[in-house]
MILO-305338 format. One record per residue: z, x, y of N, C-alpha, C in turn. Coordinates in steps of 0.001 Angstrom, whole numbers, plus 500000, padded with zeros to 6 digits. Layout:
N
ZXYZXYZXY ...
***
This chain:
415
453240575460513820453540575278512404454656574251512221 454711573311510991455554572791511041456468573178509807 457965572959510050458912573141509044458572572366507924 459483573465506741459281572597505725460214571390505112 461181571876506645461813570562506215462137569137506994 460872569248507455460421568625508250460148566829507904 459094567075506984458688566067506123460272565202505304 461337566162504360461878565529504051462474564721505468 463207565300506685463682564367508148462907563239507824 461842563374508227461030562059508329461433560862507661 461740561333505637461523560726505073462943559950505106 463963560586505161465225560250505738465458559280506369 464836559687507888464849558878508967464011557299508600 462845558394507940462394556267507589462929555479506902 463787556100505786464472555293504974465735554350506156 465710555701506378467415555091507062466691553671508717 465426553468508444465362552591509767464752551660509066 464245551541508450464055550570506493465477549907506321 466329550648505978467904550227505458468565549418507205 468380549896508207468788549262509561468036547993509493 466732547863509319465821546450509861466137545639508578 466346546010507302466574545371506122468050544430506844 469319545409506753470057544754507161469908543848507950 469514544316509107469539543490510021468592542005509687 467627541845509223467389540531508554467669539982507591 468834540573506860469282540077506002470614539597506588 471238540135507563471809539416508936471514538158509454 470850538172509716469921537209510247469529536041509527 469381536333507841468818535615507594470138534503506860 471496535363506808472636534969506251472931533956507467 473151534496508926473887533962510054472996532877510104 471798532610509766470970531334509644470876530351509315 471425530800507749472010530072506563473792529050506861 474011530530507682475354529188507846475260528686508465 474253529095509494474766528111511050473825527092510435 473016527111509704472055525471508876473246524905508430 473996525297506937475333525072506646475904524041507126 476768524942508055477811524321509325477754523206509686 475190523137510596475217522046511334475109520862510828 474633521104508867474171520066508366476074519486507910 476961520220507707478228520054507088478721518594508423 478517519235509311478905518883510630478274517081510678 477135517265510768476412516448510837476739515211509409 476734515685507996477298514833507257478672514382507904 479582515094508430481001514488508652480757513279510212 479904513304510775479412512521511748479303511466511121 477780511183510010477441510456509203478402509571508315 479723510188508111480389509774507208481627508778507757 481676509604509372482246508610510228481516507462510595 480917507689510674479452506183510978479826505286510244 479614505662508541479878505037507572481262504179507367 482065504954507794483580504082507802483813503390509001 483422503654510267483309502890511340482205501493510964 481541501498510281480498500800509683481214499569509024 482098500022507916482879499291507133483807499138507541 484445499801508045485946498701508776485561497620510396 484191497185510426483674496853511499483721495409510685 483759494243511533483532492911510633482012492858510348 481325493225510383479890493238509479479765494067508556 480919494904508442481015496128506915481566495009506019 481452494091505553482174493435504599481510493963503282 482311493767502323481627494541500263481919494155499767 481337493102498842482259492554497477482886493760496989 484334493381496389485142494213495452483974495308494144 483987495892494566483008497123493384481580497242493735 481075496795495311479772497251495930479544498484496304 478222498966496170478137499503496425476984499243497066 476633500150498492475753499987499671475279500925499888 473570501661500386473161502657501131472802502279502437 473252502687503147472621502714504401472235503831505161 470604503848505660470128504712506593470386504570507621 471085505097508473471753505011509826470902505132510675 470022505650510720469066506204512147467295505518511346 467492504998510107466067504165510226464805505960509838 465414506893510015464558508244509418464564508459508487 465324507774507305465798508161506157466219510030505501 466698510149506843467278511546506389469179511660506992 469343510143507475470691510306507383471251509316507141 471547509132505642472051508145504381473837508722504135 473920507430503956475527506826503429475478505969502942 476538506512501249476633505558500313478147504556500908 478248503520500729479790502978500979479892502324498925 481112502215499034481961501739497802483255500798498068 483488499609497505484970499251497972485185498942496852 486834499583496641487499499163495375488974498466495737 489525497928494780490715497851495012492205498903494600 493274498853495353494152499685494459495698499238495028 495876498086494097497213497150493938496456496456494967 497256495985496064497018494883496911496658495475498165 496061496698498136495353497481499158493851497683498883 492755498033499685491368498375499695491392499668499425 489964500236499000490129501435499101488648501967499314 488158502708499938486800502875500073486061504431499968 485198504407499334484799505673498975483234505601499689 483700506307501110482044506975501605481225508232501542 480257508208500819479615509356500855478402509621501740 478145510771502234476971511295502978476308512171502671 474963511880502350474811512954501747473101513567502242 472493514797501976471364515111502618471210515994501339 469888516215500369469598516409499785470641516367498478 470856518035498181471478518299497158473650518438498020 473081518454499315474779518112500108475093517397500177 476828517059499644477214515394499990478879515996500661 479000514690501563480687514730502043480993513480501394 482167513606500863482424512726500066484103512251501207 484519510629501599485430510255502497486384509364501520 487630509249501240488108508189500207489493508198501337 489235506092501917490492505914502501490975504514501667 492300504874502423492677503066501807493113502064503102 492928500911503138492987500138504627493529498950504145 494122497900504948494889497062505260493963496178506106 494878495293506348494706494052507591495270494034508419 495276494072509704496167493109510830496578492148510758 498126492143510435498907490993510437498304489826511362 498626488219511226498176487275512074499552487001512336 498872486304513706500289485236514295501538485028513122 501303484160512080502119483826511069503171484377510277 501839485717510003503151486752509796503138487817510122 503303487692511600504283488600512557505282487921512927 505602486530512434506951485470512716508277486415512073 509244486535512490510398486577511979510503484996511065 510601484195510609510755483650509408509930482671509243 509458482547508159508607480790507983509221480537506365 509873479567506960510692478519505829510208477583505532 509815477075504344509261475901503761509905474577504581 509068473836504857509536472316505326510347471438503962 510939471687503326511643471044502221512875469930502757 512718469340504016513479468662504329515672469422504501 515474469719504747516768470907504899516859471707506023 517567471583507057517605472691508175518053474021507656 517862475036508623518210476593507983519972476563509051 520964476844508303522239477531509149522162478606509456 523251479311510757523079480325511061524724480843510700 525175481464510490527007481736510615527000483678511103 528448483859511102528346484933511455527635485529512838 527417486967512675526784487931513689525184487754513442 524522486679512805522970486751512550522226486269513833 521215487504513332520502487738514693519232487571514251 518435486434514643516873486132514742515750486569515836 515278487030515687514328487448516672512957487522516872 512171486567517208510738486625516743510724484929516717 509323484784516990508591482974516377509170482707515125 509964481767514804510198480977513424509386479933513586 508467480065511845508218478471511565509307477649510812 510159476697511230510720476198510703510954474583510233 511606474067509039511536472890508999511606471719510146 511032470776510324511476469833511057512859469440511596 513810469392510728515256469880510825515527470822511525 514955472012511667515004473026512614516368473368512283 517305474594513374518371475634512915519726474862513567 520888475424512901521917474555513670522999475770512763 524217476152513893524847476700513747526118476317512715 526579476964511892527820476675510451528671477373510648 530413477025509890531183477471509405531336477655508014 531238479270507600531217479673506315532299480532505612 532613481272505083534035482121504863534133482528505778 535306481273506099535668481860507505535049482632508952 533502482024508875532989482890510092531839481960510381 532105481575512094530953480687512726530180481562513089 528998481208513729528097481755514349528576482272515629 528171483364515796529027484318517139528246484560518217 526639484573517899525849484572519373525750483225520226 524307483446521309524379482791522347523639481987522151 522683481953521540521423481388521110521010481593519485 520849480411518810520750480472517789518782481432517231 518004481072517867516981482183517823516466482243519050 516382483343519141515935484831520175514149484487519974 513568483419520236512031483420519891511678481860520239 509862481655519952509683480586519893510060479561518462 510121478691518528510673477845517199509074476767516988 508342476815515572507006475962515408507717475281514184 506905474400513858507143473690512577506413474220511598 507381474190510335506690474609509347505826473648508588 505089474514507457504438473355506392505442472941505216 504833472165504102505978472182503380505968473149501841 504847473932502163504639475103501470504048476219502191 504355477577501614504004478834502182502038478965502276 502203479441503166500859480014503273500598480924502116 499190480542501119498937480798500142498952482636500158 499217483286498866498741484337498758497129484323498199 496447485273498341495372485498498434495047485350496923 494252484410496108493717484339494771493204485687494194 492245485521494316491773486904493639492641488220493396 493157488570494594493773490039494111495287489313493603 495785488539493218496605487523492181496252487751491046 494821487423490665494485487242489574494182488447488954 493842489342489564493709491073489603495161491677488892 495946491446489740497603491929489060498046491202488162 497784489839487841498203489615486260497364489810485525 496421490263485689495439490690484734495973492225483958 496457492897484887496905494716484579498426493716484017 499618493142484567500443492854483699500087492107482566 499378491219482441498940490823480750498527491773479785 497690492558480685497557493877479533495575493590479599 494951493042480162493792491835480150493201493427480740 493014494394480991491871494971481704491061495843481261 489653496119480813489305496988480010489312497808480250 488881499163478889489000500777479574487810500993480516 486927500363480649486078500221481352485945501240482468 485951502516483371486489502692484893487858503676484606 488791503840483567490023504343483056489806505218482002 490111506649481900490653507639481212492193507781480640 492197506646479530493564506795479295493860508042478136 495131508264478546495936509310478246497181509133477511 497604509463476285498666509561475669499779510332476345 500551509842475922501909510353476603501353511932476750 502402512629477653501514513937477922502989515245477514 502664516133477175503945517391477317503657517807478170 503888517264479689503270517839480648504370517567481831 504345518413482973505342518102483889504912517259485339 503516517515485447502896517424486721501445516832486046 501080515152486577499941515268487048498984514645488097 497828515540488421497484514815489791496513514159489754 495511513160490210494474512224490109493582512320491594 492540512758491704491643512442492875491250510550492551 490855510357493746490517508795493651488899508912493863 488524509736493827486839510183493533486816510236491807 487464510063491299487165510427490052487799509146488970 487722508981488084488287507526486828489733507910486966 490077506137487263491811506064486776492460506348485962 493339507393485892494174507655484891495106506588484304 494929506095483098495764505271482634496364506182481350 498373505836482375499451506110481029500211504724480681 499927504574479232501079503589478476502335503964478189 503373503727479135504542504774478834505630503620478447 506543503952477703507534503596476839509234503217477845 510049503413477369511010503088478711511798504216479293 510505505412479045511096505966480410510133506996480715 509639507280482326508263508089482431508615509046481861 507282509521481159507693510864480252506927512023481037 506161511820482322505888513010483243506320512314484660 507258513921485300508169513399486346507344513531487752 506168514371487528505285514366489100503843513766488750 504234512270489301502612511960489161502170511625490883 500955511896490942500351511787492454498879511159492104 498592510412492974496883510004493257496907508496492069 495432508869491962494607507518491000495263507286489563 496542506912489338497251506893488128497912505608488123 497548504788486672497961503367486793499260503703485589 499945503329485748501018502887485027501368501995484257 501401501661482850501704500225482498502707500856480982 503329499459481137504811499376479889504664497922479521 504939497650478488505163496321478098506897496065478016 507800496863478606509100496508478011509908497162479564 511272497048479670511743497991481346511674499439480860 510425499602482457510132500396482600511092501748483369 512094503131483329513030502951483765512328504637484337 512750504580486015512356505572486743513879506377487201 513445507666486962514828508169487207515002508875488901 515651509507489109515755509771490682515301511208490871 514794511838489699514231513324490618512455513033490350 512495511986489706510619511821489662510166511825491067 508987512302491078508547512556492083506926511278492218 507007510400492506505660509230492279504849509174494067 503608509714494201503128509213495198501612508596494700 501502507137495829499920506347495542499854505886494273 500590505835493048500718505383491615500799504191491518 500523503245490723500556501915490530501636501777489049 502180500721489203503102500570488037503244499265487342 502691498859486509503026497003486030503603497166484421 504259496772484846505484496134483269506194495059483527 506908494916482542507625493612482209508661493956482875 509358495189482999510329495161484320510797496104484435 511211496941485793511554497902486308512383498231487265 513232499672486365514334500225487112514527500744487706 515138501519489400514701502735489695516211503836489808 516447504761489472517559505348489694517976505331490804 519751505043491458520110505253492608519306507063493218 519450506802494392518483508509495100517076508368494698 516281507979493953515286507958494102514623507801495579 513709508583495792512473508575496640511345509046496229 510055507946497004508632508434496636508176507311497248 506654506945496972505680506171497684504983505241496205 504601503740496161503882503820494997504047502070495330 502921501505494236503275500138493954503708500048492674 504724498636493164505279498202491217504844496902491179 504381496376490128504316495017489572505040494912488151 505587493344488373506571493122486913506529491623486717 506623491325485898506660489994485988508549489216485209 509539489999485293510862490021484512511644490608485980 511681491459485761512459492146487378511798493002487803 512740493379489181512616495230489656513567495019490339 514458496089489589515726496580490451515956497683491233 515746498110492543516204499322492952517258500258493235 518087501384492661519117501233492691520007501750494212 520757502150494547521451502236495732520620503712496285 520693503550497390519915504830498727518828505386497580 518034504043497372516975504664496883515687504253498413 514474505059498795513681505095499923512534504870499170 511910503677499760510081503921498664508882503520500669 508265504915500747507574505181502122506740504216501996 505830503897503480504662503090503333503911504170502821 502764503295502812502744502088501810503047500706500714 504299501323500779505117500907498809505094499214499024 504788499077497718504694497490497708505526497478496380 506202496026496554507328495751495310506911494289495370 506069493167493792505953492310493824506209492026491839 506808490519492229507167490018491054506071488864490470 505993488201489291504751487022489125505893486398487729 506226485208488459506299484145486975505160483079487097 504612483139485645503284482583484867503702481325484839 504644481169483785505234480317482815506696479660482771 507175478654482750508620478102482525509500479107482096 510429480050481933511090481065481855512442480415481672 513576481191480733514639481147481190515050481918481863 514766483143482073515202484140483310514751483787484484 515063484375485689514715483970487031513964485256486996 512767485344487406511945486547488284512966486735489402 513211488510489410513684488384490606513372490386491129 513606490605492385513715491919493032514511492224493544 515829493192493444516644493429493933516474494548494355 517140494714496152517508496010496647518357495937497267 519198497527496368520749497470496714520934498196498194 522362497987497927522863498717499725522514500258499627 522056500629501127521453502120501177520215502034500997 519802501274500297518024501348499872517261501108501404 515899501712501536515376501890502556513935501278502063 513015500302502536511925499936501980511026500287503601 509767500232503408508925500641504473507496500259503507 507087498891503690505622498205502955506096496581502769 505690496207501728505907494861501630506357494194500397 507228493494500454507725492811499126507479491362499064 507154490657497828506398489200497277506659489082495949 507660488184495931506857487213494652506153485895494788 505784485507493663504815484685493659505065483678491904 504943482190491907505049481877491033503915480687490871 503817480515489760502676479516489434503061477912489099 504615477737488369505059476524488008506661476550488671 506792475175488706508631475221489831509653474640489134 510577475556488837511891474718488264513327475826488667 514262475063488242515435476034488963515416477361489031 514452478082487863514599479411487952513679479811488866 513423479174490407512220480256490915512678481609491246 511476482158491229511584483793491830512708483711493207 513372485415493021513966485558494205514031487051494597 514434486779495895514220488351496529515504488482497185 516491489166496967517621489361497025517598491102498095 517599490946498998518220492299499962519723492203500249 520487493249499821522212493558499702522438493829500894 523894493386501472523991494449502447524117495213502701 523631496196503984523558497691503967521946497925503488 521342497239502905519753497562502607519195497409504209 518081498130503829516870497723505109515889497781504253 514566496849505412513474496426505193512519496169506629 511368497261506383510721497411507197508652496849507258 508864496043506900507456495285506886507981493860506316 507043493272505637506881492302505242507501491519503902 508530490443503733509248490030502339508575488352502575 507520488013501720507243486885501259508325486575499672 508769485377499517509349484811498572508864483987498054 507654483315497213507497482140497035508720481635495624 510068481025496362511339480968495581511999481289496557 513160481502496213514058482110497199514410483482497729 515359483672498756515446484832499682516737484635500144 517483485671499510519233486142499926519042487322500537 519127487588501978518520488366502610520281488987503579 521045489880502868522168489773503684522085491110504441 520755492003503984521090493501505267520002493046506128 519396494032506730518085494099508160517054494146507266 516139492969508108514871493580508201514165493293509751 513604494586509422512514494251511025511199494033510360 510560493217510576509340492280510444509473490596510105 508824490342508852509681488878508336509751488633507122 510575487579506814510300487023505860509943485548505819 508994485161504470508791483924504112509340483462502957 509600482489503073510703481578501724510455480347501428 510848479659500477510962478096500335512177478376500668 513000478785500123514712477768500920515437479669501083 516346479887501882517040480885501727518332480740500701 518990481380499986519953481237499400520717482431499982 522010482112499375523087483233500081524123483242498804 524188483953498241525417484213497236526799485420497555 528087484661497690529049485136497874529521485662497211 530845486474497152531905486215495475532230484837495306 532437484078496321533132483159495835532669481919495794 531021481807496342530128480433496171528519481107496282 528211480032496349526290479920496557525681478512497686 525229479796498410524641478171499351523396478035499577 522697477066500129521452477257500046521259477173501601 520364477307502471519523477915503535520455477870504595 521295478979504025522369479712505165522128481511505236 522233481798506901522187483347506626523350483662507217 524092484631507025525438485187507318525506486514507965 525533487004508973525452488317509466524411488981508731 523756488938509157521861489080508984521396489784509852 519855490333510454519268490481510625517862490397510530 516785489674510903516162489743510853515137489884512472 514183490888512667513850491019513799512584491212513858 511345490363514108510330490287514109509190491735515171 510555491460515988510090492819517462510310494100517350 511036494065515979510741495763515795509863496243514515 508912495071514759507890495736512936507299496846514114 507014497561513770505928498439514317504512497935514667 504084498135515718502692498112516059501714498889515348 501872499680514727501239500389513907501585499646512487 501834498917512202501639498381510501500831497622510531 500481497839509379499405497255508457499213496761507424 498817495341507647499460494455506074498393494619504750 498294493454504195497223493438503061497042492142503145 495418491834502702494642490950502466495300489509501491 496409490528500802496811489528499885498131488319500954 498654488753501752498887487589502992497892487213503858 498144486243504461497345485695505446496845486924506766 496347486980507345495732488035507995494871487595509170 494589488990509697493867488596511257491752488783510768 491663489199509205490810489964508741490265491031509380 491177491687510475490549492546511220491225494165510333 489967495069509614490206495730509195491075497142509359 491849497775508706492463498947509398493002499930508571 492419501239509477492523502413508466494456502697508135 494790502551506643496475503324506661496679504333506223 495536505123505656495539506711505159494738507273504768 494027508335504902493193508812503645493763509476502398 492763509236501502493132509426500300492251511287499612 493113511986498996491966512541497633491028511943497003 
***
């Protein structure tokens, strides 16, 4: 005979080995799902390296705002989009990979390899004028220099004190600088004229806001701000523009931001990362630090009575590259003035002059150096100086907008 409770066991037991095999392929069918997931996740981030190895290769070349697909393997199931944009006087590239409805999305920004030229510790315009040396100044690195070439001076009271007037090879210069690069020229006075449409830009009214951030996958934030930022943490894809001095105080917090006005201040202590363009000044004020990347460049258009100029005071720490650039020549050219006690760690083109009285390790380029005392002004004399071509870093990385090796190179990724 069988129990009568027999039948319910059964029914129990079958449920309960129903509810075991359920799980268990629903186990199965999850652990499936990711490990597809994973391999396809995996596999886009392969793809996406392809893609940027692709483009920083000299056959990845992109007009400015291309965009490219490429099937990598010829199966058409492993596609990458490439994109190149610009952002200030850097590249910036947006690769995507993608397999159906999955995409990895890659956003870097890259540079150039400096060339021979400028990895020189100095190239001075051939303007018929030798360069003096006085003081403790220390050259170090290939100079291109005038035909005249270097010859040691007595200046307030102080001759030249080393053994050798430069520590390098000595070439002749031209009798103008090696051009900056046109286009991305014409790019930055375009954002300082005010010339660029909303086109690509989400602009934004001043904000009651404390913090904001920008992916570079997504439209440029454009703020028109007045003379003084009215939000103190900005980060990412955020352009900046003022028509009047623009004035940055020292607890703002600015990284990857672009900035063009008519001219700009920065509070002593300031630190952050960012580019400025101005075409009037930029002053930095004392132990202020701007990290690489940071680029600081000036542009006179037009006959001016002011001098374009960039000043950085003593304590200030730079790490990127500083340039001006002018279009017509008369006494007021642009100048780039480093104090002493400043440092400078990449690259100072001048097209104008260059009063260069703290360190830099990399170089600079100039038409004539100037030197201003308390008590005179001279022209292509340096005075207890520094400049040292042998300690730029092997790891820097210039921009397209100097002369270059065109050999491409990754300097960060981006959001």
């Amino acid at each position: 005979m069988v129990r009568a409770n027999a039948l319910f066991i059964v029914l129990v037991i079958s449920l309960l080995v129903a509810l075991i095999s359920s799980s268990l392929i629903l186990v199965s069918y999850h652990y499936s799902t990711v490990h597809y997931q994973t391999r396809l996740y995996k596999k886009l981030l392969s793809n996406a390296q392809s893609g940027i190895n692709y483009l920083l290769a000299e056959e990845g070349d992109l007009a400015l705002n291309e965009e490219k697909v490429l099937d990598l393997y010829g199966k058409e199931s492993d596609s990458v989009a490439l994109k190149r944009m610009n952002w200030g006087i850097f590249d910036l590239a947006v690769v995507k990979a993608f397999s159906g409805n999955q995409q990895v999305i890659k956003v870097l920004e890259y540079g150039y390899k400096p060339d021979a030229e400028t990895k020189s510790a100095i190239y001075m315009a051939d303007l018929n004028r030798p360069l003096s040396l006085c003081g403790n100044a220390v050259i170090k690195g290939t100079c291109y220099l005038p035909e005249s070439g270097v010859r040691r001076d007595y200046i307030e009271g102080q001759s030249f004190m080393g053994d050798k007037l430069i520590q390098g090879e000595i070439k002749k210069s031209m009798s103008s600088l090696p051009e900056l690069k046109k286009d991305i020229k014409e790019k930055l006075l375009a954002l300082l004229e005010n010339k660029i449409t909303l086109e690509g830009f989400e602009q934004l009214a001043e904000l009651d806001v404390d913090t904001v951030r920008r992916s570079f996958t997504e439209k440029t934030i454009l703020l028109r701000q007045k003379t003084h930022l009215s939000i103190k943490n900005l980060y990412g894809n955020i352009l900046i523009t003022s028509d009047t001095i623009l004035k940055i105080d020292r607890d703002a917090n600015l990284e990857d931001v672009i900035i063009a006005a008519r001219a700009v201040e920065i509070e002593s202590g300031f630190k952050g990362k960012l580019q400025i363009f101005a075409v009037d000044s930029v002053v930095l004020g004392e132990n202020v630090e701007l990290n690489y990347p940071s680029v600081i460049g000036v542009f006179k258009k037009d006959f001016k009575v002011m001098q374009p100029f960039i000043k950085v005071s003593k304590g200030s720490k730079i790490n990127g590259i500083i340039f001006s650039s002018q279009s017509v020549f008369d006494l007021k050219q642009t100048l780039v003035s480093i104090e002493k006690g400043a440092f400078m760690h990449g690259q100072v083109y001048s097209d104008g002059f260059a009063d260069i009285q703290g360190k830099v390790y990399g170089s600079v380029f100039c038409n004539k150096f100037r030197l201003k005392t308390p008590s005179s002004l001279y022209e292509n004399y340096l005075l207890n100086t520094t400049i040292d071509a042998t300690k730029l870093s092997p790891h820097f990385i210039g921009s397209g907008l100097l002369s270059s090796e065109k050999k491409k190179r990754l300097i960060k990724w981006l959001n």
